[in-house]
C-alpha positions as CSV (number, residue, x, y, z in Angstrom):
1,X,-57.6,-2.3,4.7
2,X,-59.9,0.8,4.7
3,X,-57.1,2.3,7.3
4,X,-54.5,2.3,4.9
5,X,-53.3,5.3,3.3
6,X,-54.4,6.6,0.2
7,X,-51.4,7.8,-1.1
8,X,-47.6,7.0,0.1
9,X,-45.0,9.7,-1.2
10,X,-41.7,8.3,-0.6
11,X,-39.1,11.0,-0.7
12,X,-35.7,9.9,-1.8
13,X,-37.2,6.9,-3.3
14,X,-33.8,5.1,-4.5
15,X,-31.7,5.5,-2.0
16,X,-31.1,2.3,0.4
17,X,-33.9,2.7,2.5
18,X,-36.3,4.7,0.3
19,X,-36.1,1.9,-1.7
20,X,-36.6,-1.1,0.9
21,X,-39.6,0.7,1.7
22,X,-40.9,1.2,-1.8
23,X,-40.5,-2.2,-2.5
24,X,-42.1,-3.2,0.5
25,X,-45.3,-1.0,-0.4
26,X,-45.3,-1.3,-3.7
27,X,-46.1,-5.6,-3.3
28,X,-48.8,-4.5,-0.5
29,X,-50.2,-2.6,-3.6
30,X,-50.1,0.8,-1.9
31,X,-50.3,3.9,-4.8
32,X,-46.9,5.8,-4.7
33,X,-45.7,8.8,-5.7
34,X,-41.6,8.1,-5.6
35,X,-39.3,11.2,-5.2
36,X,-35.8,10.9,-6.9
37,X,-33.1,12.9,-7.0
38,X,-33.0,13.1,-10.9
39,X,-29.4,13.2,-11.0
40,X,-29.6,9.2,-10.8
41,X,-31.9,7.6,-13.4
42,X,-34.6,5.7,-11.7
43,X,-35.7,3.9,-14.8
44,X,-34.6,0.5,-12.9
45,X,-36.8,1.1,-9.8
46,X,-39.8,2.1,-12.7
47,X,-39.4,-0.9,-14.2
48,X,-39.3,-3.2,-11.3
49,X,-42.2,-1.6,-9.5
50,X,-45.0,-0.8,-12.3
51,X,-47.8,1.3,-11.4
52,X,-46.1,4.0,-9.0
53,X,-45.3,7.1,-10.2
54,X,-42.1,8.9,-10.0
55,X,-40.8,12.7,-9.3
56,X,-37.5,14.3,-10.2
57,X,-36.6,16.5,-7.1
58,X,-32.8,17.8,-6.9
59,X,-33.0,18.3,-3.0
60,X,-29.8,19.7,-2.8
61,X,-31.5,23.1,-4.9
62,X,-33.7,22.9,-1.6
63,X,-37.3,23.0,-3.6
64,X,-39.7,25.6,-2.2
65,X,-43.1,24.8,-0.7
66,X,-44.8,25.9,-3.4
67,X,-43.0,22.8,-5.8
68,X,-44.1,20.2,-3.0
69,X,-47.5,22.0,-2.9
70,X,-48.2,21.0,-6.5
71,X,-47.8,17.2,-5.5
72,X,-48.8,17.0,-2.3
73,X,-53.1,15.6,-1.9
74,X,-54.8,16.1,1.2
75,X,-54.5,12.5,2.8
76,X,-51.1,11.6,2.0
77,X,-48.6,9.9,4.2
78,X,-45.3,11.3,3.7
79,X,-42.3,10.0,3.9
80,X,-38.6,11.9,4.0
81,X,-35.7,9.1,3.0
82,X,-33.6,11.4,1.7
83,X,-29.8,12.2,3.4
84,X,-26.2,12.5,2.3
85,X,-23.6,10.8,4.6
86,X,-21.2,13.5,2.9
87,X,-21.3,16.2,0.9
88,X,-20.0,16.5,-3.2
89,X,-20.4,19.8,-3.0
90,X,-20.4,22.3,-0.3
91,X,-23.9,22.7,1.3
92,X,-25.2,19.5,0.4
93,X,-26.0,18.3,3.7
94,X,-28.0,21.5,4.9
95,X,-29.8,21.8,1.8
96,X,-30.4,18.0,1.9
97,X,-31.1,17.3,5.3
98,X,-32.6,20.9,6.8
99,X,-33.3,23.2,4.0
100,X,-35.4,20.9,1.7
101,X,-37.4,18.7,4.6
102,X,-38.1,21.9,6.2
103,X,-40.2,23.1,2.9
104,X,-41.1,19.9,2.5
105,X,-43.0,19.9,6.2
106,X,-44.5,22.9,5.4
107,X,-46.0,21.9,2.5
108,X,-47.6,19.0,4.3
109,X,-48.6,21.0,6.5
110,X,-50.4,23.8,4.9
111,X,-51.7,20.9,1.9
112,X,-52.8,19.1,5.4
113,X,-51.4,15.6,4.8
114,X,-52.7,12.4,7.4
115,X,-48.7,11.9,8.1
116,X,-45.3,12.5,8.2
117,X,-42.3,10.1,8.8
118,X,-39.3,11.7,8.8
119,X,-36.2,9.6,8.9
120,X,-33.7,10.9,11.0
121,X,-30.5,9.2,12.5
122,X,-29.5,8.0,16.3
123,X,-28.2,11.2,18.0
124,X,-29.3,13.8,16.1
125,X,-30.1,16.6,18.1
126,X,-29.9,20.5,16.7
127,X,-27.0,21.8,18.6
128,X,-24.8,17.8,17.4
129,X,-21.2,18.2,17.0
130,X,-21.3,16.9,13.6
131,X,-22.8,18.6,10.6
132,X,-24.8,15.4,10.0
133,X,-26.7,14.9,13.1
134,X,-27.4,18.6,13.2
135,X,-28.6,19.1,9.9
136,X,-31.1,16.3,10.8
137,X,-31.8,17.2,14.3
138,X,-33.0,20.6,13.3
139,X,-35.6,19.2,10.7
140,X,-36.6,16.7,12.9
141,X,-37.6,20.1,15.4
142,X,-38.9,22.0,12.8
143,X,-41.3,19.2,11.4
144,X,-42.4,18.4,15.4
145,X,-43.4,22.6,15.3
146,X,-45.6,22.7,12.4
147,X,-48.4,20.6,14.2
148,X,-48.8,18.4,11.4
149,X,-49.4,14.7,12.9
150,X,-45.8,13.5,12.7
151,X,-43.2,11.0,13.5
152,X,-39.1,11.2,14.0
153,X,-37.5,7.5,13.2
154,X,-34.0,7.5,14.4
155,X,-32.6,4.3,13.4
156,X,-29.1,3.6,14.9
157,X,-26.5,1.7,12.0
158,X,-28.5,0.0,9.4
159,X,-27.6,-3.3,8.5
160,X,-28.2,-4.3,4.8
161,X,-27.2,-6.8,2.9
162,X,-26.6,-4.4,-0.2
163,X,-25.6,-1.2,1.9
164,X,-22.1,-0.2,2.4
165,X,-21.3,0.2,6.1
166,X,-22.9,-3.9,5.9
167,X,-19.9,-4.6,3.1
168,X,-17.2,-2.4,5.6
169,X,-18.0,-3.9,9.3
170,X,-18.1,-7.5,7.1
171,X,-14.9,-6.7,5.7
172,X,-13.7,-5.6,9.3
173,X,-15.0,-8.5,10.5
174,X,-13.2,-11.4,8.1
175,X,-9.7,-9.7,8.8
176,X,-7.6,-12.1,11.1
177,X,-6.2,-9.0,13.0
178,X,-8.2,-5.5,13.3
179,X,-6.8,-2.4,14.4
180,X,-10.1,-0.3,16.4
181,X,-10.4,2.4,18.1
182,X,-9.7,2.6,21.7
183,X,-9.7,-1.6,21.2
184,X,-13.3,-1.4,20.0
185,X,-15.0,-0.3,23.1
186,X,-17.5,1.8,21.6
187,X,-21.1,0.8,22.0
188,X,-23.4,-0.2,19.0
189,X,-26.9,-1.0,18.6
190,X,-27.4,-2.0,14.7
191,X,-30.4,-2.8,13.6
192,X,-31.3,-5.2,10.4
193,X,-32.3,-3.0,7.4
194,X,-35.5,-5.5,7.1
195,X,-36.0,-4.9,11.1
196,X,-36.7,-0.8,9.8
197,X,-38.4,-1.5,6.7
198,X,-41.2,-3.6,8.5
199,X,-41.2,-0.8,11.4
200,X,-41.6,2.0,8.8
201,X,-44.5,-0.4,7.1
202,X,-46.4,-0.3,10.8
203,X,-46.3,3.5,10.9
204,X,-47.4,4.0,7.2
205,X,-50.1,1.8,7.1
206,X,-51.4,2.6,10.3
207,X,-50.8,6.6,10.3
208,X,-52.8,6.6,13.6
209,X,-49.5,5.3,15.1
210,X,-47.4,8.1,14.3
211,X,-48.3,10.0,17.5
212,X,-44.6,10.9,17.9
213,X,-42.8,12.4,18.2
214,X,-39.8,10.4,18.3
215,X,-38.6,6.7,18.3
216,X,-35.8,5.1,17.7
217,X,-35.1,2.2,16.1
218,X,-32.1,-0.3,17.5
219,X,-30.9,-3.8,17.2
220,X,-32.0,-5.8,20.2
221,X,-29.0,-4.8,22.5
222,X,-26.0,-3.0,22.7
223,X,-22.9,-4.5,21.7
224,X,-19.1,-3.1,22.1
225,X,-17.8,-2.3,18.3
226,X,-15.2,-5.2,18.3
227,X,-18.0,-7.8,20.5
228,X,-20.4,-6.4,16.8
229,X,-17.5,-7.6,14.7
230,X,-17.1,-10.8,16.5
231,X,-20.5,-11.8,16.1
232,X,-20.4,-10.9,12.5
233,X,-17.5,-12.9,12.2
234,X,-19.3,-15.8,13.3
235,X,-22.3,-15.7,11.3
236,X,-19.9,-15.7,8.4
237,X,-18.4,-18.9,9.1
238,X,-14.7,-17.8,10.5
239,X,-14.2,-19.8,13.9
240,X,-11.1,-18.4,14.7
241,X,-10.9,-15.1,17.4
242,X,-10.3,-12.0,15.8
243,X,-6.9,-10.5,17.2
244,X,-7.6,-6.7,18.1
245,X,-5.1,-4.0,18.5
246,X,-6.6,-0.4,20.0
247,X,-5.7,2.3,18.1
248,X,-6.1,6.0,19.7
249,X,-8.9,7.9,19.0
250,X,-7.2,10.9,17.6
251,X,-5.2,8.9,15.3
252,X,-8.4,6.9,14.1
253,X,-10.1,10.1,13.2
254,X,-7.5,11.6,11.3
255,X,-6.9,8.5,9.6
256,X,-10.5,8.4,8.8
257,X,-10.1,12.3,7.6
258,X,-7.9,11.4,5.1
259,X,-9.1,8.7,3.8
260,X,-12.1,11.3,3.2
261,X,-9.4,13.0,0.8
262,X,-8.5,10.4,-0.7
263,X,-12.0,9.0,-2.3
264,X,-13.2,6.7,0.3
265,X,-17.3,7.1,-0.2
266,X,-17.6,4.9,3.8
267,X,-15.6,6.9,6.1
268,X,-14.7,10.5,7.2
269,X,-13.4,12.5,10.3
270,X,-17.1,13.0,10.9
271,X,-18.4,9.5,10.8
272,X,-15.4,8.8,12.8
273,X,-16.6,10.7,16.1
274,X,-20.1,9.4,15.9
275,X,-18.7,6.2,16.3
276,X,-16.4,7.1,18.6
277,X,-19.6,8.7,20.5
278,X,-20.9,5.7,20.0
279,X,-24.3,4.5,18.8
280,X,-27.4,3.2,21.5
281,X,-30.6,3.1,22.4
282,X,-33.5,1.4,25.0
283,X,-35.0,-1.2,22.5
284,X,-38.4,-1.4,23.8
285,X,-40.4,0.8,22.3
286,X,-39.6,-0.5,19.0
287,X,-40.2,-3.9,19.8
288,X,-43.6,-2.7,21.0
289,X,-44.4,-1.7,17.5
290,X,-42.6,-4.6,15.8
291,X,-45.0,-7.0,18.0
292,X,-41.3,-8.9,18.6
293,X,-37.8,-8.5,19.3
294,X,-35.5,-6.9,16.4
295,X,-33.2,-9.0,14.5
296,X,-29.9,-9.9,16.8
297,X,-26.3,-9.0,15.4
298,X,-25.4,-12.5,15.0
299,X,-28.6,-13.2,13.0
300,X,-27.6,-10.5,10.4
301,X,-26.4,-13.0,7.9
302,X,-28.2,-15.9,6.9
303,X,-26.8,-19.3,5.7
304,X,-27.8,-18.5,3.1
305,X,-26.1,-15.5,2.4
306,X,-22.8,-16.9,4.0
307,X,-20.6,-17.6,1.2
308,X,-21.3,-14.8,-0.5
309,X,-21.0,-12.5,2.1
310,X,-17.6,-13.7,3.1
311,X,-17.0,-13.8,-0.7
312,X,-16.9,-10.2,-0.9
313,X,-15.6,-9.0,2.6
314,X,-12.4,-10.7,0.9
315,X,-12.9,-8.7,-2.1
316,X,-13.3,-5.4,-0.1
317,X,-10.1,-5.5,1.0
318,X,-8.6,-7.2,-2.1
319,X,-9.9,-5.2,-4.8
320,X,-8.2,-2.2,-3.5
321,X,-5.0,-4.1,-3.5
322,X,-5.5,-5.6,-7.5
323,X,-6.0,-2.1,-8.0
324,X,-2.3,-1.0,-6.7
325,X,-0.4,-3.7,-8.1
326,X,-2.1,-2.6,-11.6
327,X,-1.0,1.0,-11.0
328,X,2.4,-0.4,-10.2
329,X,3.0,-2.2,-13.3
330,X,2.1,0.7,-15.2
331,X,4.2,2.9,-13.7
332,X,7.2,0.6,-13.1
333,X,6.8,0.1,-16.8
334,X,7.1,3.9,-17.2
335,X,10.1,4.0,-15.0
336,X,12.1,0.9,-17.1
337,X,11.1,2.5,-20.0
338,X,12.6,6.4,-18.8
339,X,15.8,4.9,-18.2
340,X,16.0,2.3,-15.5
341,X,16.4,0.1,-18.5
342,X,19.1,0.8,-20.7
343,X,17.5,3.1,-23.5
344,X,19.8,2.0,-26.3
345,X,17.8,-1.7,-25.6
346,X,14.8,-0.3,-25.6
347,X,14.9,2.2,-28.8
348,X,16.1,-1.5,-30.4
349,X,13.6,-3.0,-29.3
350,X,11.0,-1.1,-30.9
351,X,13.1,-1.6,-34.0
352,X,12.6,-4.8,-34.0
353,X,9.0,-4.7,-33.4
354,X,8.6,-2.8,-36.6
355,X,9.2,0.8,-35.4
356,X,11.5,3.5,-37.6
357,X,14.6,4.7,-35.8
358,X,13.5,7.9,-36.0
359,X,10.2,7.0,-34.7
360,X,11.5,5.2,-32.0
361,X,12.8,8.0,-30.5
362,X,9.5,9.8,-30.7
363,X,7.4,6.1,-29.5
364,X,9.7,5.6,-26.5
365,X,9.0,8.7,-24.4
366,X,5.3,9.0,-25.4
367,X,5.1,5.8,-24.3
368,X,6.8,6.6,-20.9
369,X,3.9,9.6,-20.3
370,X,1.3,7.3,-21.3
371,X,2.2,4.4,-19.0
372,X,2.8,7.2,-16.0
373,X,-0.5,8.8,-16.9
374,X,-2.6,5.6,-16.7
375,X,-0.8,4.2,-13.5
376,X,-1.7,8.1,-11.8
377,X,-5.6,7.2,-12.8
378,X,-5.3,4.1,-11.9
379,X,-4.4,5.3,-8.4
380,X,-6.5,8.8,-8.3
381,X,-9.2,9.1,-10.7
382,X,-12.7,8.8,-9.5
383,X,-14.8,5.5,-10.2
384,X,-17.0,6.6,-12.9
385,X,-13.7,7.7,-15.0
386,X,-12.1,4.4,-14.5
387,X,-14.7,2.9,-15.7
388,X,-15.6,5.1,-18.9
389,X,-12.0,5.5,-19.6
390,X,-9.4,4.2,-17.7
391,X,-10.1,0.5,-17.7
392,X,-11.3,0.6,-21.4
393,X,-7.7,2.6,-22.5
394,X,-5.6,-0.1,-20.3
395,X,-7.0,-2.9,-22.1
396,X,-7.0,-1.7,-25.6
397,X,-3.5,-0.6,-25.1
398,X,-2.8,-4.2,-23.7
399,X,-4.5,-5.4,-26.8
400,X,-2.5,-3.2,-29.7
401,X,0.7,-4.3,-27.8
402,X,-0.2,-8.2,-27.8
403,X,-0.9,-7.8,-31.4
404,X,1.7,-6.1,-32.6
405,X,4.5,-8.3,-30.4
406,X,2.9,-11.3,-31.5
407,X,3.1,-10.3,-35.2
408,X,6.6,-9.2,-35.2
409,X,8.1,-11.2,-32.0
410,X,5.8,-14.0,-31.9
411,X,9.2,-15.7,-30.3
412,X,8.3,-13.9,-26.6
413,X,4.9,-16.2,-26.6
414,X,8.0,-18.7,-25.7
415,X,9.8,-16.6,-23.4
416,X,10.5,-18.7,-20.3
417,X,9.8,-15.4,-18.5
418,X,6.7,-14.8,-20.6
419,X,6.4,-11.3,-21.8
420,X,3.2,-11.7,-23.6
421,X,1.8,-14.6,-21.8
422,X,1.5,-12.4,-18.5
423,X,-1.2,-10.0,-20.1
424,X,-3.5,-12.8,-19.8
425,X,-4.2,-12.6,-16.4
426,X,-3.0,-8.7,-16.2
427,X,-6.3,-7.6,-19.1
428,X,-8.3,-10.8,-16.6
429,X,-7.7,-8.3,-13.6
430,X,-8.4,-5.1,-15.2
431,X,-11.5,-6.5,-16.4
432,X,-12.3,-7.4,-12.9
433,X,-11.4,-4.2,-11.7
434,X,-13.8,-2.8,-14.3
435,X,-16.9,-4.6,-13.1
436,X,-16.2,-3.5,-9.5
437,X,-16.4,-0.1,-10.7
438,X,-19.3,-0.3,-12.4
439,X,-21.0,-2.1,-9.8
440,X,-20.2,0.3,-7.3
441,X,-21.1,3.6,-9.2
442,X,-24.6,1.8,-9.5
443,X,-25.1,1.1,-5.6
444,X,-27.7,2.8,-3.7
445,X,-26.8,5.6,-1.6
446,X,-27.8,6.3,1.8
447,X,-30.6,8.3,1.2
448,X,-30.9,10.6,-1.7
């Protein structure tokens, strides 16, 4: 006990593995200084883990030494959790991932700290191909220059059971037929996020250990990409093979570059070509420190998690699919409404309901923009607008319709095609859709 650290400062405390290790070292009762982004509120991770203290730190202003300097003791084990898989803004990932950790190490250095950890990834190396290994190879040499008793970790794909690449190879995993790249030759090495955290915890504790300067940490074996999925298939109860169809590498980047554009938070041209370089390492040395064998592939998910797991690698893929059809009815409605429906009807219609003539001819083609404009942000806008505005707008505007059809047509509740009776399940799915959202906006990150 007298060998443990004084102090742990965990740097990019809530992201996914920051926060394993927190956790983990917070119920060992190690004192922790917990570094944050402060663009997230942390006040959830405060709460559940009383007694450690926290630190706003934007890392992508790249604090000088002098800010860590001020927090830094003499003693200290340090950790760097923080990394962006892609960048919101442009320089993110240098200032992130080179810029910050490199003041960061010389802080620890010049404040003379007992360790440093710095979490890198598989493959990074300086002169990488992708901005994302660089940025972290090049910290990783600068912090192995300042002579500062150090450690790189370079753990290959990390398997959690609340990170996103676990919820997109799960999702792969459950389809009946996968389209891969190069038929899913590539080989992997993923190792179980709880595999990393209790790796991380034998470093930390022990600083002694961190006599570098680099290990890496991998599942027990390599596996070929579609042999991964298989396994994971397995474990989540689906007997039947998966059918594979090879896909060529070229196209599965640029697929994966535009999905980029188009939102997705899990893939881009980049992480495209590091899995295409693929992903492995010799095991050994890691199971040296682990005092065992990591976690296999097929022991990923637990019975226990099963159902759950299978639950929402269905959801994955059919979320994304509610979404659509919702955008669709909106903008087929807009479509009837501009004409595709004679307008004569239609400006009757709303007579009927209670509308002015003259009115009606104003309602009708307002109406026509606002259905177009929701089914557009249904389709486009980002997340956290969907969820502060689009979602909420859809279903009060579902809402005022129901009430005022009802009041003045209460004859379509009998409809044998049922006008009304189909917002049920229509407001049902956008309130589903709604607490996806907001779940997601809320997950941890990779790093940061």
């Amino acid at each position: 006990m007298s060998a443990w650290p004084s102090r742990v400062v965990v740097v990019g405390a809530t992201g996914l593995l920051g926060s394993h290790l927190v956790r983990a070292l917070w119920q060992l009762g190690v004192p922790l200084l917990c570094v944050h982004s402060g663009r997230h509120r942390a006040t959830g991770q405060a709460s559940a883990w009383p007694g450690a203290a926290w630190l706003a730190a934007d890392l992508r202003d790249a604090p000088p030494p002098d800010f860590w300097l001020n927090h830094l003791h003499a003693g200290d084990v340090v950790v760097n959790a923080a990394g962006v898989l892609r960048e919101q803004r442009k320089g993110d990932l240098d200032a992130v991932q080179r810029a910050a950790p490199v003041a960061l190490f010389d802080a620890c250095a010049t404040r003379g700290v007992r360790c440093v950890i710095q979490i890198s990834a598989l493959g990074a190396q300086a002169d990488a191909p992708t901005p994302f290994l660089a940025t972290k190879g090049m910290a990783d040499r600068h912090l192995l220059s300042t002579g500062v008793r150090a450690i790189v970790v370079r753990p290959s794909l990390v398997w959690a059971r609340d990170g996103p690449s676990a919820g997109l190879f799960s999702a792969l995993a459950a389809l009946p037929v996968v389209l891969l790249p190069a038929g899913g030759g590539q080989l992997l090495q993923p190792v179980h996020v709880d595999d990393l955290t209790a790796g991380l915890l034998a470093l930390v504790l022990l600083p002694e250990r961190c006599d570098g300067p680099v290990i890496d940490m991998v599942g027990d074996r390599p596996l070929q990409f579609a042999r991964y999925l298989g396994q994971l298939r397995i474990a989540l109860g689906l007997r039947r093979t998966q059918v594979v169809l090879p896909v060529p590498a070229r196209a599965f980047v640029s697929a994966s570059a535009v999905a980029a554009a188009l939102g997705s938070r899990l893939v881009d041209g980049d992480s495209a070509r590091m899995l295409l370089a693929g992903n492995a390492a010799p095991s050994a040395p890691f199971a040296e420190l682990l005092g065992r064998a990591p976690r296999a592939a097929a022991a990923f998910v637990t019975p226990i998690e099963r159902a759950a797991m299978l639950r929402e690698a269905r959801l994955f893929w059919l979320l994304p699919l509610l979404r659509l059809a919702v955008a669709l009815v909106w903008l087929w409605t807009a479509a009837v409404s501009a004409g595709l429906y004679p307008v004569s009807q239609s400006l009757e219609l709303l007579e009927t309901a209670g509308a002015a003539p003259g009115f009606a001819r104003v309602l009708l083609p307002g109406a026509v923009i606002f259905d177009l404009m929701l089914g557009l942000a249904t389709l486009a806008a980002p997340a956290r607008w969907r969820v502060r505005i689009v979602w909420p707008l859809q279903l009060a505007l579902m809402a005022f319709y129901t009430a005022i059809l009802s009041w003045q047509l209460p004859q379509f509740w009998l409809h044998p095609f049922g006008p009304l009776s189909k917002n049920l399940p229509m407001a049902v799915a956008i309130a589903l859709l709604w607490a996806a959202d907001a779940a997601a906006i809320h997950r941890p990150s990779a790093g940061h």
